[in-house]
DRENNUPA-24364 format. One record per residue: x, y, z of N, C-alpha, C in turn. Coordinates in steps of 0.05 Angstrom, whole numbers, plus 5000, padded with zeros to 4 digits. Layout:
! DRENNUPA-24364
XYZXYZXYZ;...
END
This chain:
! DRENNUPA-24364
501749765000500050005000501850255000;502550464971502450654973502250814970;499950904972497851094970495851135000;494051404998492951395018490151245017;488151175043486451015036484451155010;483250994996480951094961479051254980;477651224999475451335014476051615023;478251575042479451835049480051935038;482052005022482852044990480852184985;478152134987476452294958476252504983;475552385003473752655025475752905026;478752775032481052965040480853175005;480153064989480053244960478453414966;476053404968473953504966474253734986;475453745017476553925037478554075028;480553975011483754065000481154424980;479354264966479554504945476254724967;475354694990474254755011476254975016;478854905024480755085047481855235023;482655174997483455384984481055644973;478055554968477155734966476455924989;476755855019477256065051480156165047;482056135038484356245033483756445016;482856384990482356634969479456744969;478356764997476256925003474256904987;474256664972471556604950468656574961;469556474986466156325000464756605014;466656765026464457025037464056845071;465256665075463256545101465156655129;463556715152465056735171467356595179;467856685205470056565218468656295234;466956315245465556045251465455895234;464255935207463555805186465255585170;467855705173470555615168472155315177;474155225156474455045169476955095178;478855315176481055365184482855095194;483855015174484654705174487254645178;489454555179491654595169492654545144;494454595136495354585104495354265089;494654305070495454005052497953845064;500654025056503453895067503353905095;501454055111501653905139500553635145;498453685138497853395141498953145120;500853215103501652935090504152945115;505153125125507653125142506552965166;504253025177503152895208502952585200;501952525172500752285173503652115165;506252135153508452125159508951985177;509652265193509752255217508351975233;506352015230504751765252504951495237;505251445218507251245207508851125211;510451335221514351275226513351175257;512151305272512251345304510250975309;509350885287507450705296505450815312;503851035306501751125330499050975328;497950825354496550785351493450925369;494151165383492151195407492551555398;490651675394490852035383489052075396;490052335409487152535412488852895403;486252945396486653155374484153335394;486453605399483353835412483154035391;481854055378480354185353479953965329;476953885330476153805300476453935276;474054215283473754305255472354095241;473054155210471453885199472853615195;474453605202475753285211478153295185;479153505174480753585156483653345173;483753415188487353285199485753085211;483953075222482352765236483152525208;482652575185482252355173484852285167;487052505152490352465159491352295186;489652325215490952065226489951825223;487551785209486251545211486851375192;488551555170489251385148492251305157;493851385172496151355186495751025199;494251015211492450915238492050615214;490250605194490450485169492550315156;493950525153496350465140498950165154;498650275174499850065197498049865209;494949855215494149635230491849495214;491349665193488749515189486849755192;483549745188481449905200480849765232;482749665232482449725273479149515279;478349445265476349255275474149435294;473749795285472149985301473250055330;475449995332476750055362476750375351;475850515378476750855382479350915384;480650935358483050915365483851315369;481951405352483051765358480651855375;481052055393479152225407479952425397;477752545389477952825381474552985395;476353295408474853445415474253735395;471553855401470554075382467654195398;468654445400466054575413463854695399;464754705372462554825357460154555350;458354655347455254415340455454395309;456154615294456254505272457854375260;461154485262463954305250462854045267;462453885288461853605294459753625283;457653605272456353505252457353515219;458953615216460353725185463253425191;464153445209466653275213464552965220;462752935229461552665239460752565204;459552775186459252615158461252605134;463452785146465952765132466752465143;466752365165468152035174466651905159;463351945165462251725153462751685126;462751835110463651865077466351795081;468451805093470851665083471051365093;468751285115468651035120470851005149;470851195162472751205186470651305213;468351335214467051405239466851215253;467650975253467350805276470950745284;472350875275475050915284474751235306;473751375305473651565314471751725335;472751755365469951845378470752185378;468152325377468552615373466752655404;468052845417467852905441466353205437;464953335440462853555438462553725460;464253985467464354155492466554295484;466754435512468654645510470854445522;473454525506475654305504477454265542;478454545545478854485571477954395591;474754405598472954245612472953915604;473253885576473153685571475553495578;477153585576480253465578480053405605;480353605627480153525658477753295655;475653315651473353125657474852835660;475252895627476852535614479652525630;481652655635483852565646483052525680;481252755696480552625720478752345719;476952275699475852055702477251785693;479451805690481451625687482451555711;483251815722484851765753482551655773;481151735770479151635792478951295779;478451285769478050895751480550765757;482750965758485950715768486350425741;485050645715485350555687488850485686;489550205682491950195666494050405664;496650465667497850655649497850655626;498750405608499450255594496750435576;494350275574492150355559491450545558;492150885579491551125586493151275562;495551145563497351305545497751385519;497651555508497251745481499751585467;500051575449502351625420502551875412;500252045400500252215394497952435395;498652725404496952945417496653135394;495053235382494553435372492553695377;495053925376493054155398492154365363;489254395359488454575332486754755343;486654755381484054955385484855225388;482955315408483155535422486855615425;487555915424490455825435491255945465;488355985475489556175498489756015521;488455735518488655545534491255335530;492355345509494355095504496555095524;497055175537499355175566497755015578;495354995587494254895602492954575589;492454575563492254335557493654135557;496754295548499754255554499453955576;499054205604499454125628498053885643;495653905625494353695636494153425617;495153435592495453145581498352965573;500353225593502653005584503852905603;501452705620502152595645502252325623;500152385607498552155587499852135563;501752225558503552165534505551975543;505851685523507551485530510351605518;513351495539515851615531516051595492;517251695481516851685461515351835443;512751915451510352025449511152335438;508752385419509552675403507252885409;507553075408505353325402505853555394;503453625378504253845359501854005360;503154265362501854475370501154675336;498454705329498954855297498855125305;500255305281499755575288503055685300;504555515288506255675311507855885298;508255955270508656085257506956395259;504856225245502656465231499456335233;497456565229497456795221498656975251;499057225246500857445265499257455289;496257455288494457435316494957295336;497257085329497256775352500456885363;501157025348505056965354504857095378;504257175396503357275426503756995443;501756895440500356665455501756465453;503156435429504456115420507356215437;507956525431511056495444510756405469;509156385488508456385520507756075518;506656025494506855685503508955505488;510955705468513755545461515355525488;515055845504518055755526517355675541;513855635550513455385567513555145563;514055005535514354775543517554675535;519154945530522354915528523754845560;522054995573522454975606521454655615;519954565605518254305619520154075609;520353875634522953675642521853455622;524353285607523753165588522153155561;522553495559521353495532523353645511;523053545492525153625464523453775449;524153995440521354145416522454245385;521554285372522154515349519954575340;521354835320519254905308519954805281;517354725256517654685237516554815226;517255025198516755155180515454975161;512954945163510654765151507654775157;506354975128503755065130504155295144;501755195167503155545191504155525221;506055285210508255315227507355115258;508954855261508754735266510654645291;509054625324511754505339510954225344;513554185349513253865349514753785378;513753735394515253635406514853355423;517153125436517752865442517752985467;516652625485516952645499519152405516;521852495527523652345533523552155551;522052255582522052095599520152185611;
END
C-alpha cells in the first residue's frame, strides 16, 4: 500500500479545494463557518509522521471538519488495518456544527467508527476525561497517548499542555498548529513555546510547515 486510503482520498479532496477557496476569500463565510484546517503538506507531514512513530492511540483538541482527523486515521490504516472499530482517535470540538460537518465527513470516508468526537468546550473536557481516568485507576499502559494534537483555542494550550502529558507514553509526540502564523497567535504561541522549552523531558522545534508547526517528544 502506497497510497492513501480510496475513501479518504476522495473526502480529503473534496476539503483540500474547501480550504483553498477560505484562503482566496471566495466563500464570503465567517470565521465560525470556516474550516480553518491545516495545510495540505501538513497533514501529508503528520500522517508521515504517525507512520514512522507506529501511532496507535490520538487525541486531537480541535476537529473542525475532521480535515487532519482523517490524515490520522489513514496513518492509523496504513499500519494496523481499519482497527476492527476500536476508538483509536479522540477528538474534541465545541462548535455544533463542524461535529456535525466532521461526523459526515468520517462517515463518507468510512472511518467513523475509528473515531469518537467529544462535543464541549475542550478544557472542561480534557480535565473531565483525564480526572475520570484517575479516579477508575485505568491501566497506564492503555491511558497513554502516541500522539496529541492541539488545533483549538490558543489561549488555553499551556494548560492543555499541562494536563495531558502525564498521558503521553515516553516516546510520544505533540504538535501544537499555528506556531508560525497567522500574526494574531504569535503572542500566545510564544508563552506556550517557552513553556514547554522549560518542561522536564521534553525536546521541541519549530517546523516551517503550512503555519508553522511544533513538534515536540516526549523523553522520559
Amino acid at each position: 500500500m502506497d497510497r492513501l486510503d480510496s475513501k479518504i482520498a476522495l473526502v480529503l479532496s473534496k476539503l483540500d479545494k474547501q480550504a483553498l477557496e477560505e484562503r482566496s476569500n471566495k466563500n464570503n463565510l465567517s470565521k465560525e463557518e470556516m474550516m480553518l484546517s491545516i495545510t495540505h503538506d501538513t497533514g501529508l507531514f503528520l500522517n508521515i509522521l504517525l507512520i514512522a512513530n507506529k501511532a496507535k492511540r490520538i487525541l486531537e483538541v480541535g476537529t473542525s471538519a475532521g480535515y487532519s482527523t482523517l490524515w490520522f486515521a489513514d496513518a492509523i490504516i496504513y499500519n494496523y488495518g481499519h482497527n476492527n472499530g476500536t476508538k483509536a482517535i479522540t477528538t474534541i470540538e465545541s462548535n455544533p456544527t463542524k461535529v456535525t460537518r466532521a461526523r459526515r465527513n468520517f462517515v463518507e470516508a468510512g472511518v467513523d467508527d475509528m473515531i469518537e468526537i467529544v462535543e464541549g468546550n475542550a478544557l472542561h473536557k480534557l480535565k473531565t476525561l483525564f480526572n475520570f481516568h484517575n479516579q477508575m485507576n485505568f491501566s497506564q499502559k492503555k491511558e497513554e497517548f502516541d500522539f496529541i494534537f492541539f488545533d483549538a483555542d490558543k489561549e488555553n494550550l499551556i494548560k492543555y499542555f499541562d494536563i495531558v502529558i502525564p498521558f503521553v507514553r515516553i516516546g510520544g509526540i505533540l504538535v501544537a498548529d499555528n506556531a508560525l502564523f497567522p500574526d494574531e497567535y504569535r503572542a500566545v504561541m510564544a508563552k506556550y513555546l517557552a513553556h514547554i522549552k522549560k518542561a522536564k523531558n521534553i525536546r521541541s522545534v519549530t517546523l516551517p510547515i503550512g503555519n508553522g508547526e511544533e513538534l515536540s517528544i516526549k523523553l522520559g
